[in-house]
N, C-alpha and C positions, 0 to 999 in steps of 0.2 A: 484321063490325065496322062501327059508325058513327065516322062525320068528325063531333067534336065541336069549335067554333069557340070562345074565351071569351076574348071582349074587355076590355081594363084598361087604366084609366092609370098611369105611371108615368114618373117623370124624366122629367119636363116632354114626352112622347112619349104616342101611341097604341098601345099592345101589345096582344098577342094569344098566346094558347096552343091550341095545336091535337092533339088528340089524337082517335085512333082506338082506341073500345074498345069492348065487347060491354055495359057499365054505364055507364049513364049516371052515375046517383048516385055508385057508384067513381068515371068518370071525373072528377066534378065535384069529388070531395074531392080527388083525388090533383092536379087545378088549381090550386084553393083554397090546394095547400100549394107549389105552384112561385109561386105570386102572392105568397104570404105572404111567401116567401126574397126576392124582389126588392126588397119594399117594407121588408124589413127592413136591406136592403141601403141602400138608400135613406136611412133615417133617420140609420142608422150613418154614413155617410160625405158626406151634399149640405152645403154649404158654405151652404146656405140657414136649416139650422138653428142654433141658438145651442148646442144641446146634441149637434149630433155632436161626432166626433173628429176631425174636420178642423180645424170651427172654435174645437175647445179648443185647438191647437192654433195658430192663427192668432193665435186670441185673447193667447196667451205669446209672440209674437216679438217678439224682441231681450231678453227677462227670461227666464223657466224653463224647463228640458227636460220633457218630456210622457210619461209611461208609456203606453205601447200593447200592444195585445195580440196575441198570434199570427197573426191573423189582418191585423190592420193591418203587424204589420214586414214578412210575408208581400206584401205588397201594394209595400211601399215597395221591399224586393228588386228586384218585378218593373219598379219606375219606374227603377231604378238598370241595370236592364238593359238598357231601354229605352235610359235616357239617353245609355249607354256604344254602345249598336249604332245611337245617330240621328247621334254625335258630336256631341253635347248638344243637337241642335234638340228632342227630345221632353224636354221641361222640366214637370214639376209644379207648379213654382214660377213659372209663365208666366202663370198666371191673372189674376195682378194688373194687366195689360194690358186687360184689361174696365173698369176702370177709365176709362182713356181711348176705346174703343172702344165706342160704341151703336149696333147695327146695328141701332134701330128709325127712327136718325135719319141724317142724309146728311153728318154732320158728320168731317173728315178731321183728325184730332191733329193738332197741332204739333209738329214734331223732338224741339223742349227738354222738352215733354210727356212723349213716348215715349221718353229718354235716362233721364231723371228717374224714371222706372219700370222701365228695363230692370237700373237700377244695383243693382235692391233682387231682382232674377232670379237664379237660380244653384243648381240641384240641387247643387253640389259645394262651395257655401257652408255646407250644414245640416251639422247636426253630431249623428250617432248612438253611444251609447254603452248596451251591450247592449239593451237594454227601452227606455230612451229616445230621443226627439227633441226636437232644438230648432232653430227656425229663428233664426240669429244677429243677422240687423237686421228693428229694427222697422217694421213693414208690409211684411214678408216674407210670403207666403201658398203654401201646400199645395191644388193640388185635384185633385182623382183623376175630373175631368170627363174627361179624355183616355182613361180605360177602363175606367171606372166601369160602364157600363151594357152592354160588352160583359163585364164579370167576372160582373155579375149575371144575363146569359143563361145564362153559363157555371154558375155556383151551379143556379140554376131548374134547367137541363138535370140536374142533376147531380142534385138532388130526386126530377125526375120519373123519371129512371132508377133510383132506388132505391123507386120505387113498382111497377116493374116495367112501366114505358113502352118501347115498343119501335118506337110508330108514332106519327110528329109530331114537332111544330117548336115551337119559344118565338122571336117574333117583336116584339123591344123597338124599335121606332119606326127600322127597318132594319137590326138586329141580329140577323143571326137565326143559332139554333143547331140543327140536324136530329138527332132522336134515331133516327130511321131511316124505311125508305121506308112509301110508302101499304100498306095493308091488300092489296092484290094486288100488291106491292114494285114498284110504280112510281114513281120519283124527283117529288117535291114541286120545280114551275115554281118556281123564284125569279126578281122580274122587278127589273130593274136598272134605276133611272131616268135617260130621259134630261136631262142635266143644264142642258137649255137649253129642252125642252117640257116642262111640269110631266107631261101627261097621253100621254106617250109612254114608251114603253120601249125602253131602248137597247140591252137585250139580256135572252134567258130563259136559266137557268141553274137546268138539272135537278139537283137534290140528294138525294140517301138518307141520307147520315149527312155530320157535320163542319160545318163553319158558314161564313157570308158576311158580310163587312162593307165600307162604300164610305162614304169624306168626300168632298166635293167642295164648289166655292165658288159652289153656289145652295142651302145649308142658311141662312145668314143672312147676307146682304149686303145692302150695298145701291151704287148705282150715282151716278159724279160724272162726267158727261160720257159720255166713251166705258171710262170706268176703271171698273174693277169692285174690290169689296172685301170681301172675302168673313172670316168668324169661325176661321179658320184661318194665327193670326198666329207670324210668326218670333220666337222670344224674343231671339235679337241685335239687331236692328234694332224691333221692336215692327210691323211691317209687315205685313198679308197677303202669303200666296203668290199667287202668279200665274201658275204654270207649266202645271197642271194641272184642265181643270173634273170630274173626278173621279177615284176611285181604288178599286176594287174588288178582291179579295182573298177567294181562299176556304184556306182554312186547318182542322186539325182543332179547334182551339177559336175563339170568339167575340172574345176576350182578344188572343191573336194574330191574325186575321187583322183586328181592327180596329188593334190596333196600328199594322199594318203598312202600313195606307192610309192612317195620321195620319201617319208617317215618310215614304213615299212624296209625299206632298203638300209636308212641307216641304223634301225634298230636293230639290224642282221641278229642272232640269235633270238632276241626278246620279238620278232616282227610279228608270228603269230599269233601271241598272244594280245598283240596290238592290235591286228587287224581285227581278232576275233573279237575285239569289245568296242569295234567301230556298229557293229551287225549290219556291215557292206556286205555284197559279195564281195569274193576274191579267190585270184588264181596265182598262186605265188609258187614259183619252178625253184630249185633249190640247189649247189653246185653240183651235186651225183645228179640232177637231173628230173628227181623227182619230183611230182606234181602236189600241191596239198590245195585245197578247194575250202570256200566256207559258200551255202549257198543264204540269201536274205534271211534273216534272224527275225 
Protein backbone atom coordinates (compact mmCIF):
# COMPACT_ATOMS: atom_id res chain seq x y z
CA UNK A 1 0.00 0.00 0.00
CA UNK A 2 1.00 3.68 -0.70
CA UNK A 3 1.11 6.80 1.85
CA UNK A 4 -1.11 9.04 -0.08
CA UNK A 5 -0.69 12.88 1.39
CA UNK A 6 -3.67 15.64 0.18
CA UNK A 7 -3.32 18.84 1.26
CA UNK A 8 -6.53 21.44 1.82
CA UNK A 9 -7.63 24.40 3.12
CA UNK A 10 -10.17 24.89 5.47
CA UNK A 11 -11.39 26.98 8.68
CA UNK A 12 -9.13 29.44 8.19
CA UNK A 13 -6.24 26.42 8.72
CA UNK A 14 -3.89 24.21 6.58
CA UNK A 15 -5.22 20.45 6.46
CA UNK A 16 -4.28 17.43 5.25
CA UNK A 17 -5.63 13.91 4.72
CA UNK A 18 -3.69 10.95 4.67
CA UNK A 19 -4.33 7.78 3.53
CA UNK A 20 -2.77 4.46 2.72
CA UNK A 21 -4.27 2.54 -0.21
CA UNK A 22 -3.36 0.23 -3.12
CA UNK A 23 -5.55 3.03 -5.72
CA UNK A 24 -4.64 5.92 -6.00
CA UNK A 25 -7.71 7.13 -8.02
CA UNK A 26 -9.92 5.21 -5.08
CA UNK A 27 -7.80 6.82 -2.70
CA UNK A 28 -8.21 10.26 -4.34
CA UNK A 29 -12.17 10.00 -4.57
CA UNK A 30 -12.75 8.50 -1.26
CA UNK A 31 -10.35 12.17 -0.14
CA UNK A 32 -12.37 14.16 -2.20
CA UNK A 33 -15.45 13.09 -0.25
CA UNK A 34 -13.87 13.54 3.53
CA UNK A 35 -12.83 17.22 2.08
CA UNK A 36 -16.25 17.68 0.81
CA UNK A 37 -17.93 16.82 4.52
CA UNK A 38 -15.51 19.49 6.20
CA UNK A 39 -16.08 22.16 3.87
CA UNK A 40 -19.64 21.51 4.02
CA UNK A 41 -19.30 21.57 7.57
CA UNK A 42 -17.82 24.85 7.09
CA UNK A 43 -20.38 26.54 5.27
CA UNK A 44 -23.22 25.30 7.42
CA UNK A 45 -21.99 26.60 10.61
CA UNK A 46 -18.71 29.67 10.07
CA UNK A 47 -20.13 32.85 11.53
CA UNK A 48 -18.37 34.28 8.50
CA UNK A 49 -21.20 33.54 6.35
CA UNK A 50 -24.44 35.64 6.20
CA UNK A 51 -26.25 32.36 5.06
CA UNK A 52 -25.18 29.88 7.82
CA UNK A 53 -27.10 28.91 10.64
CA UNK A 54 -25.13 30.43 13.14
CA UNK A 55 -25.62 33.60 11.76
CA UNK A 56 -29.35 33.33 10.95
CA UNK A 57 -29.28 32.98 14.09
CA UNK A 58 -27.26 35.74 15.39
CA UNK A 59 -28.90 37.61 12.96
CA UNK A 60 -32.64 37.05 15.36
CA UNK A 61 -31.28 37.93 18.83
CA UNK A 62 -33.34 39.54 21.14
CA UNK A 63 -36.69 39.14 18.23
CA UNK A 64 -37.40 35.35 16.77
CA UNK A 65 -36.58 31.73 17.83
CA UNK A 66 -34.85 29.87 14.88
CA UNK A 67 -35.79 26.21 13.50
CA UNK A 68 -32.59 24.06 13.40
CA UNK A 69 -32.13 20.77 12.28
CA UNK A 70 -30.97 17.50 13.80
CA UNK A 71 -27.92 17.89 13.24
CA UNK A 72 -27.55 21.54 14.69
CA UNK A 73 -29.66 20.73 18.19
CA UNK A 74 -27.32 17.74 18.17
CA UNK A 75 -24.55 20.11 18.31
CA UNK A 76 -25.98 22.58 20.85
CA UNK A 77 -26.60 19.22 23.23
CA UNK A 78 -23.09 18.72 22.96
CA UNK A 79 -22.29 22.92 23.95
CA UNK A 80 -24.75 22.38 27.04
CA UNK A 81 -22.49 19.65 28.02
CA UNK A 82 -19.75 21.17 27.77
CA UNK A 83 -21.09 24.20 29.51
CA UNK A 84 -22.44 22.10 32.45
CA UNK A 85 -18.74 19.85 32.83
CA UNK A 86 -16.66 23.52 32.41
CA UNK A 87 -18.97 25.23 35.10
CA UNK A 88 -19.82 27.61 32.43
CA UNK A 89 -16.35 28.74 31.32
CA UNK A 90 -16.94 26.72 27.85
CA UNK A 91 -19.59 29.31 26.60
CA UNK A 92 -20.75 29.56 22.90
CA UNK A 93 -22.06 32.56 23.51
CA UNK A 94 -18.48 33.94 24.34
CA UNK A 95 -17.50 34.94 20.94
CA UNK A 96 -18.79 38.22 21.06
CA UNK A 97 -15.59 39.10 23.02
CA UNK A 98 -13.67 39.44 19.60
CA UNK A 99 -15.35 42.22 19.36
CA UNK A 100 -13.16 43.98 21.91
CA UNK A 101 -10.21 41.75 21.35
CA UNK A 102 -7.74 41.95 17.88
CA UNK A 103 -4.96 39.99 18.38
CA UNK A 104 -3.48 41.31 14.99
CA UNK A 105 -3.14 44.50 17.19
CA UNK A 106 -1.47 45.23 20.77
CA UNK A 107 -4.43 46.84 21.94
CA UNK A 108 -5.70 45.76 25.74
CA UNK A 109 -9.77 46.56 26.36
CA UNK A 110 -11.03 48.61 28.83
CA UNK A 111 -12.78 46.91 31.96
CA UNK A 112 -16.18 48.91 31.08
CA UNK A 113 -15.47 47.43 27.36
CA UNK A 114 -15.27 43.99 28.45
CA UNK A 115 -18.21 44.33 31.42
CA UNK A 116 -20.33 45.72 28.50
CA UNK A 117 -19.97 42.49 26.50
CA UNK A 118 -19.67 40.04 29.09
CA UNK A 119 -23.48 41.34 30.09
CA UNK A 120 -24.86 40.18 26.66
CA UNK A 121 -22.78 36.22 27.51
CA UNK A 122 -24.70 33.36 28.89
CA UNK A 123 -25.29 29.86 27.59
CA UNK A 124 -28.14 29.65 30.10
CA UNK A 125 -29.77 32.86 28.95
CA UNK A 126 -30.85 31.08 25.41
CA UNK A 127 -33.85 29.85 25.35
CA UNK A 128 -34.70 26.30 23.55
CA UNK A 129 -38.15 25.15 22.78
CA UNK A 130 -38.20 21.71 20.99
CA UNK A 131 -36.77 22.53 17.28
CA UNK A 132 -36.13 26.05 18.26
CA UNK A 133 -33.59 28.59 19.36
CA UNK A 134 -33.60 31.89 20.42
CA UNK A 135 -30.90 34.05 21.85
CA UNK A 136 -32.99 36.60 24.32
CA UNK A 137 -30.83 40.08 24.04
CA UNK A 138 -29.87 41.60 21.27
CA UNK A 139 -26.21 41.19 20.23
CA UNK A 140 -26.38 37.94 21.77
CA UNK A 141 -24.11 35.64 19.48
CA UNK A 142 -23.68 31.59 18.91
CA UNK A 143 -20.43 30.31 17.70
CA UNK A 144 -19.55 26.81 17.53
CA UNK A 145 -15.59 28.13 16.76
CA UNK A 146 -14.74 26.17 20.27
CA UNK A 147 -15.46 22.64 18.18
CA UNK A 148 -16.28 23.26 15.13
CA UNK A 149 -13.23 22.11 13.42
CA UNK A 150 -12.66 19.21 15.71
CA UNK A 151 -16.49 17.90 14.96
CA UNK A 152 -15.63 18.25 11.37
CA UNK A 153 -12.36 15.93 11.75
CA UNK A 154 -14.75 13.83 13.52
CA UNK A 155 -17.64 13.77 10.39
CA UNK A 156 -14.36 13.45 7.73
CA UNK A 157 -13.07 10.40 9.82
CA UNK A 158 -16.39 9.11 9.83
CA UNK A 159 -16.75 9.48 5.79
CA UNK A 160 -13.57 8.08 5.19
CA UNK A 161 -14.35 4.94 7.46
CA UNK A 162 -17.38 4.26 5.54
CA UNK A 163 -15.30 4.32 2.42
CA UNK A 164 -13.56 1.54 3.84
CA UNK A 165 -10.29 3.37 5.26
CA UNK A 166 -8.57 1.55 7.64
CA UNK A 167 -5.03 3.33 7.34
CA UNK A 168 -4.52 7.22 8.04
CA UNK A 169 -5.15 10.32 9.66
CA UNK A 170 -7.47 13.69 8.83
CA UNK A 171 -5.21 16.32 9.99
CA UNK A 172 -7.32 19.91 10.38
CA UNK A 173 -4.68 22.61 11.28
CA UNK A 174 -3.76 20.32 14.62
CA UNK A 175 -6.71 18.37 14.80
CA UNK A 176 -6.05 15.43 14.10
CA UNK A 177 -8.22 12.16 14.00
CA UNK A 178 -6.26 8.42 13.35
CA UNK A 179 -8.35 5.94 11.53
CA UNK A 180 -5.81 3.50 12.30
CA UNK A 181 -2.08 2.48 12.02
CA UNK A 182 0.60 2.60 8.86
CA UNK A 183 0.15 -0.10 6.28
CA UNK A 184 2.84 -2.41 8.46
CA UNK A 185 0.64 -1.19 11.83
CA UNK A 186 3.08 1.09 13.04
CA UNK A 187 1.71 4.19 15.07
CA UNK A 188 1.66 7.59 12.87
CA UNK A 189 4.51 10.33 15.10
CA UNK A 190 2.19 13.09 16.08
CA UNK A 191 4.37 15.99 16.99
CA UNK A 192 3.29 18.41 19.63
CA UNK A 193 4.38 22.03 19.33
CA UNK A 194 6.49 23.64 21.37
CA UNK A 195 4.61 26.37 22.49
CA UNK A 196 7.47 29.00 22.95
CA UNK A 197 9.73 27.64 19.75
CA UNK A 198 7.66 27.82 16.72
CA UNK A 199 10.05 25.24 14.99
CA UNK A 200 10.48 22.70 17.92
CA UNK A 201 8.66 19.97 19.31
CA UNK A 202 7.77 19.46 22.68
CA UNK A 203 6.94 16.08 22.47
CA UNK A 204 6.16 12.79 19.71
CA UNK A 205 3.21 11.11 20.36
CA UNK A 206 2.80 7.62 18.52
CA UNK A 207 -1.04 7.04 17.37
CA UNK A 208 -2.86 4.03 15.59
CA UNK A 209 -6.33 4.92 16.18
CA UNK A 210 -8.42 7.96 18.32
CA UNK A 211 -7.41 11.54 18.03
CA UNK A 212 -5.24 14.50 19.49
CA UNK A 213 -5.91 17.98 20.09
CA UNK A 214 -3.85 20.95 21.99
CA UNK A 215 -5.03 24.98 22.61
CA UNK A 216 -2.44 26.83 23.97
CA UNK A 217 -1.58 30.79 24.18
CA UNK A 218 0.94 31.16 21.11
CA UNK A 219 -2.17 30.27 18.38
CA UNK A 220 -2.92 34.17 18.56
CA UNK A 221 -1.53 36.67 20.91
CA UNK A 222 0.13 39.18 21.18
CA UNK A 223 2.46 40.55 23.75
CA UNK A 224 2.34 44.17 26.09
CA UNK A 225 5.46 44.26 27.98
CA UNK A 226 6.23 41.21 29.82
CA UNK A 227 2.30 40.24 29.61
CA UNK A 228 1.15 37.91 27.14
CA UNK A 229 -2.48 37.71 25.65
CA UNK A 230 -3.32 35.02 24.09
CA UNK A 231 -7.24 34.30 21.98
CA UNK A 232 -8.39 31.98 24.69
CA UNK A 233 -10.69 34.34 26.77
CA UNK A 234 -12.67 33.82 30.12
CA UNK A 235 -16.35 34.74 29.40
CA UNK A 236 -16.77 36.09 33.15
CA UNK A 237 -14.24 38.45 33.14
CA UNK A 238 -13.75 38.90 29.21
CA UNK A 239 -9.75 38.17 29.98
CA UNK A 240 -7.31 35.83 28.56
CA UNK A 241 -5.98 32.85 30.56
CA UNK A 242 -2.80 32.66 31.70
CA UNK A 243 -2.21 29.69 33.67
CA UNK A 244 -1.21 27.39 30.95
CA UNK A 245 1.18 27.75 27.49
CA UNK A 246 -0.56 24.65 26.42
CA UNK A 247 -2.86 21.75 26.58
CA UNK A 248 -2.80 18.62 25.00
CA UNK A 249 -5.34 15.68 25.17
CA UNK A 250 -5.71 12.47 23.38
CA UNK A 251 -9.12 11.20 23.61
CA UNK A 252 -11.20 8.59 21.14
CA UNK A 253 -12.75 11.46 19.23
CA UNK A 254 -11.52 14.79 17.88
CA UNK A 255 -14.81 16.54 19.53
CA UNK A 256 -13.57 15.53 22.97
CA UNK A 257 -10.35 15.55 23.22
CA UNK A 258 -10.34 19.21 21.88
CA UNK A 259 -12.96 20.05 24.13
CA UNK A 260 -11.17 19.06 26.65
CA UNK A 261 -7.87 21.29 26.24
CA UNK A 262 -10.36 24.32 25.59
CA UNK A 263 -11.86 23.49 29.41
CA UNK A 264 -8.37 22.70 30.64
CA UNK A 265 -6.96 26.16 29.66
CA UNK A 266 -9.79 27.93 31.18
CA UNK A 267 -9.79 26.25 34.18
CA UNK A 268 -5.99 27.53 34.58
CA UNK A 269 -5.14 26.53 38.22
CA UNK A 270 -8.14 23.93 38.74
CA UNK A 271 -7.09 22.33 34.95
CA UNK A 272 -5.37 19.36 36.38
CA UNK A 273 -7.42 18.22 38.37
CA UNK A 274 -9.91 18.47 35.65
CA UNK A 275 -8.10 16.61 33.34
CA UNK A 276 -7.07 14.01 35.76
CA UNK A 277 -10.88 13.01 36.41
CA UNK A 278 -11.43 12.99 32.58
CA UNK A 279 -8.80 9.56 32.64
CA UNK A 280 -7.64 10.95 29.13
CA UNK A 281 -4.16 11.16 28.50
CA UNK A 282 -2.77 14.42 28.64
CA UNK A 283 0.20 16.70 28.34
CA UNK A 284 -0.30 19.98 29.82
CA UNK A 285 3.07 22.54 29.67
CA UNK A 286 2.81 25.14 32.27
CA UNK A 287 4.14 28.92 32.25
CA UNK A 288 7.80 28.00 33.89
CA UNK A 289 7.62 25.50 31.29
CA UNK A 290 7.10 22.52 33.02
CA UNK A 291 5.72 19.52 31.71
CA UNK A 292 2.88 17.51 33.79
CA UNK A 293 1.60 14.13 32.03
CA UNK A 294 -1.33 11.75 32.98
CA UNK A 295 -1.10 8.52 31.01
CA UNK A 296 -4.83 6.45 30.26
CA UNK A 297 -6.50 5.75 33.72
Amino acid sequence: MQIYRIPFKAMASTCEVVIADHDEHAMFAKAQEAIAEVRRIEVKYSRYRPDSIVSCINAQAGRDAVVCDEETLALFDYAQALYQASDGLFDITAGILRQAWNFKSSRVPAADELQVLCQRIGWAKVERTGDKLRLPLAGMEIDFGGFGKEYAADRAAAVLQAAGVTHGYINLGGDIRVLGPKPDEQPWIMGIQDPRQQDKIAASIPLTTGALATSGDYERYFEVGEERYCHILNPRTGMPVRHWRSISVLAPLTALAGSCTTIGMLKEKDALEYLQQTGLRFLAIDQQGKVHTQAAA
